[in-house]
C-alpha positions in Angstrom: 112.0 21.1 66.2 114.3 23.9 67.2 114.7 25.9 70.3 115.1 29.7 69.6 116.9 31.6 72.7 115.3 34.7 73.4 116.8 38.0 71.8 116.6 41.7 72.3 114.0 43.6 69.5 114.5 46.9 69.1 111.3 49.6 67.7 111.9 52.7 67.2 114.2 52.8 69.7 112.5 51.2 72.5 112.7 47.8 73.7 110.0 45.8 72.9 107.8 44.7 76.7 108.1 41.0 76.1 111.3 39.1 75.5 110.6 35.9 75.1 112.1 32.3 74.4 110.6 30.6 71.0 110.4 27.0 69.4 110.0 26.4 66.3 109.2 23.1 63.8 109.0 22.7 60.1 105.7 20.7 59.1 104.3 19.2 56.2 100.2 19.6 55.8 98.6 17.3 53.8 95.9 19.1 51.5 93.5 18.4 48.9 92.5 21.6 47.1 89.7 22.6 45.1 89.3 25.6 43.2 87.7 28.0 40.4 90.3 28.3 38.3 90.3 30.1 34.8 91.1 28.7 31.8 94.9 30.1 30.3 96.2 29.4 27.1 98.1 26.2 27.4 100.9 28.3 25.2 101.1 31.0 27.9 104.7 32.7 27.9 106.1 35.6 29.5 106.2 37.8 26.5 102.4 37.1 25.6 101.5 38.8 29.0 100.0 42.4 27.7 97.4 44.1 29.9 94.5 43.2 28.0 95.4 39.6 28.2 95.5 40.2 32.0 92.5 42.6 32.7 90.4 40.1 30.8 91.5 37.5 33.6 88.1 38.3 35.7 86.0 37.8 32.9 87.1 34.3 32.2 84.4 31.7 33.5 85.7 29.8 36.3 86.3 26.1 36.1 86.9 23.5 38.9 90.6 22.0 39.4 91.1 20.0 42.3 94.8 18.7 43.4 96.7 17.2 46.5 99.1 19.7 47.9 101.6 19.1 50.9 102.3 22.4 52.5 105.7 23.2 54.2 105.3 25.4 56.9 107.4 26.8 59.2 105.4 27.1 62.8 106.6 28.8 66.0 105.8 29.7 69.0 106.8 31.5 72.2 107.5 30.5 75.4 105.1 31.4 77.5 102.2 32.5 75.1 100.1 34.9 76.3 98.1 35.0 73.1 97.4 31.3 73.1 94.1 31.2 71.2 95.7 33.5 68.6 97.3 32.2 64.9 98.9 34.3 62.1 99.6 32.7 58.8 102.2 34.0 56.9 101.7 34.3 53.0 104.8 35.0 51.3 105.1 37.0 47.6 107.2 35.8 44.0 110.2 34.4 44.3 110.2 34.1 48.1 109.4 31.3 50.8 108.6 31.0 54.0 112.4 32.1 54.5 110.8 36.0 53.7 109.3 36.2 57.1 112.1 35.2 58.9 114.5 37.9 57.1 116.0 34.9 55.0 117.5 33.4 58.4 119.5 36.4 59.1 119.4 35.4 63.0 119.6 38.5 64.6 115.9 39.1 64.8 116.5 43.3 62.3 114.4 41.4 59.7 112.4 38.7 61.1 108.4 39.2 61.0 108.0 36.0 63.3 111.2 37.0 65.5 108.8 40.2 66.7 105.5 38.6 66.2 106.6 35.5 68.7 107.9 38.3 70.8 104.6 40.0 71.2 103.7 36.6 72.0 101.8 35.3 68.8 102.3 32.1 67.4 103.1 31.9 63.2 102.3 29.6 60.6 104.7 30.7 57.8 103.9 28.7 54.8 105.4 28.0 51.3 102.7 28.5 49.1 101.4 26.2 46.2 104.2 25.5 43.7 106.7 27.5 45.3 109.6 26.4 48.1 109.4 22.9 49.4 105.4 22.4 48.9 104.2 20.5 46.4 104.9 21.8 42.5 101.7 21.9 40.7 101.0 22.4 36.6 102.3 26.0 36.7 99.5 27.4 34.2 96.4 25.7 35.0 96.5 25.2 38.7 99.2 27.8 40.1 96.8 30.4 40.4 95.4 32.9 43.0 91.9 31.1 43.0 93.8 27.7 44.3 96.1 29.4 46.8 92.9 30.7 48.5 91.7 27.5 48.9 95.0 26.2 50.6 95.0 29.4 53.1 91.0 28.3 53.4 92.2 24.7 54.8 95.3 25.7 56.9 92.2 28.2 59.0 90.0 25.4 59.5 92.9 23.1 60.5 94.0 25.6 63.0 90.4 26.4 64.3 89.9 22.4 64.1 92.9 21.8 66.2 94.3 19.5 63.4 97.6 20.5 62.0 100.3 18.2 62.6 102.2 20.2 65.3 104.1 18.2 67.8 101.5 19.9 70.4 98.5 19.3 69.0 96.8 23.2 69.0 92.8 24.6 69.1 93.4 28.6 67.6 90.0 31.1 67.9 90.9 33.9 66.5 93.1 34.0 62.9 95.7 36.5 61.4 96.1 36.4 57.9 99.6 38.3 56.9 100.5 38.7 53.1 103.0 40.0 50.8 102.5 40.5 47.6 101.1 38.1 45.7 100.6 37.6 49.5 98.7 39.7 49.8 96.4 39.6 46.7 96.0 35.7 47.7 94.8 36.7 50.8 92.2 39.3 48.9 90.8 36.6 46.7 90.9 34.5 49.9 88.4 37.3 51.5 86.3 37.6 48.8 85.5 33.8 48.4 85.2 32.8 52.4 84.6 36.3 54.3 84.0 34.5 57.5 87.6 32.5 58.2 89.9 35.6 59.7 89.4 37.6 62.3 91.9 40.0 60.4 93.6 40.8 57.3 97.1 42.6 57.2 98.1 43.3 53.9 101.7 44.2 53.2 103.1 45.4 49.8 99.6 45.9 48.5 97.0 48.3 47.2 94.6 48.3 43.9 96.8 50.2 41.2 98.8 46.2 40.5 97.7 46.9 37.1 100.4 50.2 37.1 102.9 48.2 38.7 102.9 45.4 35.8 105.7 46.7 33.3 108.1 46.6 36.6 107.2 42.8 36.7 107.4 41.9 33.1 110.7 44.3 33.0 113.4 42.5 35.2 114.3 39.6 33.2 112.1 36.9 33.9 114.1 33.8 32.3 112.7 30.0 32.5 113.7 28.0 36.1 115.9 25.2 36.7 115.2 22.3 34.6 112.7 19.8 36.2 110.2 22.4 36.6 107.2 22.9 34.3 108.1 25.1 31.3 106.0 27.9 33.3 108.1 28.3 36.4 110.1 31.2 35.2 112.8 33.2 37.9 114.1 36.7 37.7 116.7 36.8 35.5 119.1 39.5 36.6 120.2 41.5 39.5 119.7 44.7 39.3 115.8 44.0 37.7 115.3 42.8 41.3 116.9 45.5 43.0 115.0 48.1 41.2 111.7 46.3 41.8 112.2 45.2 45.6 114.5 47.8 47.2 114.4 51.5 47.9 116.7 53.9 50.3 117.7 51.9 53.7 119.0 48.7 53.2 121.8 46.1 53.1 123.4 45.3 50.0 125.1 42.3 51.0 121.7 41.5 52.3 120.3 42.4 48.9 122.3 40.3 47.0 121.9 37.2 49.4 118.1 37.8 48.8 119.0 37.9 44.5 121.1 34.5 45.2 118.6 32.9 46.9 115.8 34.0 44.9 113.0 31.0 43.7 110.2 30.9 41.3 106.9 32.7 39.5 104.6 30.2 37.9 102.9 32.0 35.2 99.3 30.9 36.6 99.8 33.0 39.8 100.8 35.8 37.5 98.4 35.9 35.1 95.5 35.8 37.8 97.1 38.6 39.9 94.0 40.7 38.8 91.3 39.2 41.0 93.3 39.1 44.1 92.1 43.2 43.3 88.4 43.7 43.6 86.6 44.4 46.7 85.4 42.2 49.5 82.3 43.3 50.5 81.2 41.0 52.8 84.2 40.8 54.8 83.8 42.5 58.5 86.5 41.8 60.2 89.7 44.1 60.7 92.2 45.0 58.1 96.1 47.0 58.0 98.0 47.6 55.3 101.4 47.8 55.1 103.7 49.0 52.5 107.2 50.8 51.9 106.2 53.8 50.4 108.8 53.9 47.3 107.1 50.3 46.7 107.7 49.8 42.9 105.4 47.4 41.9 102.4 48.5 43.8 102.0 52.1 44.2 102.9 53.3 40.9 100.9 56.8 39.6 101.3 55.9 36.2 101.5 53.0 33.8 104.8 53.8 32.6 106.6 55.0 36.0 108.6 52.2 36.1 109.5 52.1 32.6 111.1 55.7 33.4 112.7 54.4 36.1 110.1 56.3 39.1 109.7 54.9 42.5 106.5 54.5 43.5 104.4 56.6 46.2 102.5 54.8 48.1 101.1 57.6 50.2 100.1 59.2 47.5 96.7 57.8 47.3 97.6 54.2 46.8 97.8 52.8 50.4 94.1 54.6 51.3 92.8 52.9 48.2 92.7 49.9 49.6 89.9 50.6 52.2 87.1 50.9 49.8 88.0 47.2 48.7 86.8 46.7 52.5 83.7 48.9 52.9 82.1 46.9 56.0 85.5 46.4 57.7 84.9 47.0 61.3 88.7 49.0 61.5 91.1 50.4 58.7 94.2 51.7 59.1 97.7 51.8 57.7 101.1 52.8 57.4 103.5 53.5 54.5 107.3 53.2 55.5 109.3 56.1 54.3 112.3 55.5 52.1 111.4 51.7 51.8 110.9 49.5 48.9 108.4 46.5 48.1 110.0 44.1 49.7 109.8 46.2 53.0 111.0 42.9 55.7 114.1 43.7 54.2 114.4 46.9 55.0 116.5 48.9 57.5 112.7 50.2 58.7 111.2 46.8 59.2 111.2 47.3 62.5 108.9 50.2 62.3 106.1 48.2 60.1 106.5 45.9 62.8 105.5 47.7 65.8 102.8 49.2 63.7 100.8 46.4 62.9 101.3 44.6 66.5 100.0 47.8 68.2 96.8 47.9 65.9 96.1 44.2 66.1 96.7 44.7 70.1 93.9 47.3 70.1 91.8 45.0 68.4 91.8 42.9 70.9 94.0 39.9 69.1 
């Protein structure tokens, strides 16, 4: 457990109205997962991904996997906590960890999601997912998919509302937050389609329902094989300046950029290959939803199928941003914001700030 001194947060400017002091504990949750999984060819590579292969993904019939995960998650909390009943868990995209949220440990607070979420006075559960970071590293074809990461995010809500995750200071949370990125944030789709009834509400950043645009961008920046040890589907980005194309538009830090390149982990070509149902509406989900994207975002708000491969930026405001509330058509609130002159990988940003205060004031007048 660490003790986190209380810093200043800056928003647009203005000082944020709570300042607070914030511990936080690394934890291990002990999980055992089942899932609908689809059946992928066992020979699955990187350059047999096409986007037939991939739109077929939702017409593959489902079959049950089931496996123990251990779940390393990074919980904190401020000091006092006036929202003490409230949770948000923290899904992280490719290639990241729980690290994302934080602003890869920068410790200043510019890019730190929990830094100004504890400050608004919010505890955070930020996890690494399913075969990525420290958690347990599954088969990376057939069970490193989205279907199985919903069921982990499924467990971690009902161990929060049950009051049994292994904090040192045993917790009961009412109402849940679910926060993606990414692959995030398509996770945390699926997760809403499957159990509509576990979060109170959904922010979804670097997301909208044009993925399938967004795919050459992917399959373009050098995706090589991991570090041996790891199944011969863990793959990694391959080269620098792939990356920066694909995460990082206008205001940024390039010493921060290439930190981010260094530090960079894995893609198992299950979550990849499934990215397609983390994209279809959720119906029956009533609860409140944001979405949150740079608007130059690459990989999910390309126009056009080839835009990346001529070397466009995305436009997120542009039509794909509002696409995502038809995916929600019984959400009780909708709104969002697109970041101007920000990439995917908007944390990272110059900006963040600004996505921050955003979100906190809608979840704020949603009562959470």
């Amino acid at each position: 457990m660490r003790n986190i001194t209380c810093h200043t947060i800056l928003a647009l400017g203005a000082l944020s109205p709570l300042c607070l002091a914030r511990t936080c504990e690394t934890i291990i949750i002990p999980i055992s997962a089942t899932a609908q999984n689809r059946v992928l060819p066992e020979s699955l590579t990187i350059s047999s991904f096409t986007s037939e292969l991939l739109s077929s993904i939702p017409n593959i019939p489902p079959t049950t996997v089931s496996a123990p995960v251990n779940i390393s998650a990074v919980y904190c909390t401020p000091s006092p906590n006036p929202r003490s009943s409230t949770l948000q868990i923290l899904v992280h995209g490719v290639t990241y960890t729980s690290s994302y949220w934080d602003g890869l440990d920068t410790g200043d607070g510019t890019y730190s999601w929990t830094s100004y979420a504890n400050t608004q006075g919010y505890a955070t559960l930020a996890i690494d997912r399913p075969c990525n970071g420290a958690s347990t590293r599954l088969q990376s074809i057939a069970e490193c998919q989205i279907p199985l990461n919903a069921d982990v995010v499924h467990h971690l809500v009902q161990a929060a509302r049950g009051g049994t995750l292994p904090l040192s200071t045993p917790r009961t949370f009412n109402s849940i937050i679910i926060v993606g990125h990414s692959l995030g944030s398509v996770i945390s789709n699926f997760h809403g389609q499957i159990y509509p009834n576990d979060a109170d509400a959904y922010v979804l950043t670097g997301f909208s329902p044009v993925l399938v645009n967004g795919l050459p961008a992917i399959l373009g920046i050098g995706l090589t094989p991991a570090s041996a040890g790891l199944h011969v589907g863990y793959v990694k980005i391959g080269f620098e300046a792939g990356q920066r194309f694909m995460f990082y538009h206008g205001q940024y830090s390039t010493s921060l950029q290439h930190a981010d390149f260094l530090r960079g982990g894995t893609l198992a070509l299950g979550e990849a290959a499934t990215g397609l149902l983390g994209q279809l509406p959720v119906p029956a989900y009533t609860g409140a939803v944001f979405v949150l994207n740079g608007n130059e975002d690459t990989v999910f708000c390309q126009l056009l199928p080839v835009g990346s491969l001529l070397g466009m930026m995305g436009h997120c405001d542009a039509g794909p941003s509002q696409g995502v509330q038809a995916l929600y058509p019984n959400a009780r609130a909708f709104s969002l914001f697109d970041v101007q002159n920000t990439g995917h990988c908007l944390n990272m940003h110059h900006t963040a700030q600004q996505g921050y205060e955003k979100v906190h004031k809608f979840l704020e007048a949603q009562g959470l």
